[in-house]
Every structure is written in C-alpha cells, then in structure tokens.
C-alpha positions in Angstrom: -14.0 -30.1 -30.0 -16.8 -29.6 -32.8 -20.3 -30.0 -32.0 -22.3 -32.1 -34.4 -26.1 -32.4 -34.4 -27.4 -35.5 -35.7 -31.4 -36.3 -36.9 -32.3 -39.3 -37.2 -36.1 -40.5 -39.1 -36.7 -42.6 -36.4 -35.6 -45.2 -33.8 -34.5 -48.1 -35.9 -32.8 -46.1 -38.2 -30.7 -44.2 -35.1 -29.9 -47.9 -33.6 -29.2 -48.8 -36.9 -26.7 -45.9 -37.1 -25.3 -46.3 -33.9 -24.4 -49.6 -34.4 -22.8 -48.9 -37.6 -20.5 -46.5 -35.8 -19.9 -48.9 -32.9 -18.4 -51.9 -35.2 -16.2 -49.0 -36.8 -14.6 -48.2 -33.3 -15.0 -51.5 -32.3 -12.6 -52.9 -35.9 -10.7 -50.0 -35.3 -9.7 -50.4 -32.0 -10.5 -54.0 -31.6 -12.3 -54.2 -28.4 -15.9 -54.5 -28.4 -17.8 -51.6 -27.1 -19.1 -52.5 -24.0 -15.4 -53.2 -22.5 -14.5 -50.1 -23.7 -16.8 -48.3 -22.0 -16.0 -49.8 -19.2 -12.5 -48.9 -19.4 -13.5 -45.3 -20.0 -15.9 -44.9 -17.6 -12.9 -46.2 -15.0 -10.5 -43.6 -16.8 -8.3 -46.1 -18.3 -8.4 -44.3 -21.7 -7.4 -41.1 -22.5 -9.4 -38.5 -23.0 -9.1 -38.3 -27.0 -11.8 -36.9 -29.0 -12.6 -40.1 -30.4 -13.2 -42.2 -27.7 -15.7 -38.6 -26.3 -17.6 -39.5 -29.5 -17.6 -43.7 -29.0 -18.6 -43.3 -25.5 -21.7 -41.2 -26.2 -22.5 -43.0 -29.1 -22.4 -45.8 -26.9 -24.6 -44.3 -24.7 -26.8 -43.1 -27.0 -26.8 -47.0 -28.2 -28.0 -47.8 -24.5 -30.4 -45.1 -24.5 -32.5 -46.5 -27.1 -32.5 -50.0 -26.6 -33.3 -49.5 -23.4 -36.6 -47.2 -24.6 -37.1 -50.1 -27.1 -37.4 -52.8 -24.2 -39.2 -50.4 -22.5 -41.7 -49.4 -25.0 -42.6 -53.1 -25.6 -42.3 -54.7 -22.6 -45.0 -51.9 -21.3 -47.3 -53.0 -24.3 -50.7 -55.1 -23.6 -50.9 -56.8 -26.5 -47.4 -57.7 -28.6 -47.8 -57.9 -32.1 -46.3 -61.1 -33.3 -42.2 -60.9 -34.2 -40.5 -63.2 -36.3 -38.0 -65.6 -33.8 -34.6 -64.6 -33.7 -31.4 -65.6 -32.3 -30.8 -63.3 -29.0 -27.6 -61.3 -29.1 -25.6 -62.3 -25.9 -24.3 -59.2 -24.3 -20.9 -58.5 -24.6 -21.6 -59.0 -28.6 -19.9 -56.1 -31.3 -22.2 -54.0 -33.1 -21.6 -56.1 -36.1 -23.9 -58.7 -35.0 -26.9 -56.1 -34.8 -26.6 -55.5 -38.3 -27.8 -58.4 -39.2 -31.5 -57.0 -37.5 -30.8 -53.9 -39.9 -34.2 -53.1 -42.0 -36.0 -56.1 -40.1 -37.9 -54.1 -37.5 -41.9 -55.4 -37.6 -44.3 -53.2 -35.9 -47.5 -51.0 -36.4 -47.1 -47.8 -34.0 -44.2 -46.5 -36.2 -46.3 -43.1 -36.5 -46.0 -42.9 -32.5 -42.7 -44.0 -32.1 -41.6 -41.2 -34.6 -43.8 -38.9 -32.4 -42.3 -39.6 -29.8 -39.1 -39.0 -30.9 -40.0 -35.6 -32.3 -41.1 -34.8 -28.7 -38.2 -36.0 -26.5 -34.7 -35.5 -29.2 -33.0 -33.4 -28.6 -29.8 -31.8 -30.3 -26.6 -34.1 -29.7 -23.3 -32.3 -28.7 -20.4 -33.3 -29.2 
C-alpha cells in the first residue's frame, strides 16, 4: 500500500478537499459515504485499497467537522454567519460543495495555528 502525506493550508480548504474526494467515491460507488462506512466498519466490504483510503478520508471528514462544531460552539461571542440551509445527515459530499469558498470568520490566523500544532502526517 503507498503512503501519501497530504498538507493542507487550512481547515476549510482540507473539508473542502475531503468532500471533494467523498462525492468521487460516493459517484463512483454510488452509495453515500456515511453508509459505507458503516458497511466497512461492520466488514461488509472488502478490504481493497480504495475503500482503506475512503474510510479514512471519511474519518478525516469527521475529524474536522467535528473540531469545527467544537471550535464554535466553545466560542463566547459568534460572529454573525450568513443563514444557510442545514445539510441533513445522511447527505453526499456533493451537497457541501455548495459551502465551498463561503467560510466567514476572523480567527483564521488561529485556526491555521492550530493546525500547524496538532497535523500530523496522514498514512495511508
């Protein structure tokens, strides 16, 4: 299996990424991420290289959203965000593109900080 070590500029442009690569699988194979995941995670796929790679882009994908909801949920004062249509789980990645290049926010400087700090190399 090769190893592949990914950098990404910051954490809109990795989620941006990640869902990219998501909606490839996800055409590809035509099931949408999350049920695939489940189905791997049960063993009901094989153990192909490519769905290695979809899974932990996946949970890379999880990963930061999850740092994202935490980051901002744990803020005192929000900074005001332009309304959007929530994305019902069990969407494809395709619907998050439409966020692509939209993210609003002054602490970009910290949030690429922080990434500096905690990245580290993906393996694959």
């Amino acid at each position: 299996m090769r190893k592949q070590i990914i950098e990404y500029t910051s954490p809109p442009d990795a989620l941006i990424a990640l869902t990219k690569q998501l909606n490839t699988y996800e055409i590809k194979y035509q099931m949408n991420s999350e049920d695939f995941f489940a189905k791997y995670s049960q063993g009901e796929t094989s153990d192909d290289e490519v769905f290695v790679e979809w899974a932990g882009n996946y949970q890379h994908y999880l990963a930061l959203s999850t740092e994202k909801n935490d980051d901002t949920s744990n803020q005192k004062t929000k900074p005001e965000i332009q309304e959007a249509t929530p994305i019902l789980r069990g969407s494809k990645a395709e619907d998050l593109l439409k966020f692509a290049g939209t993210w609003q926010g002054d602490d970009f400087e910290e949030c690429l900080q922080l990434v500096y700090k905690t990245r580290s190399p993906a393996e694959f």
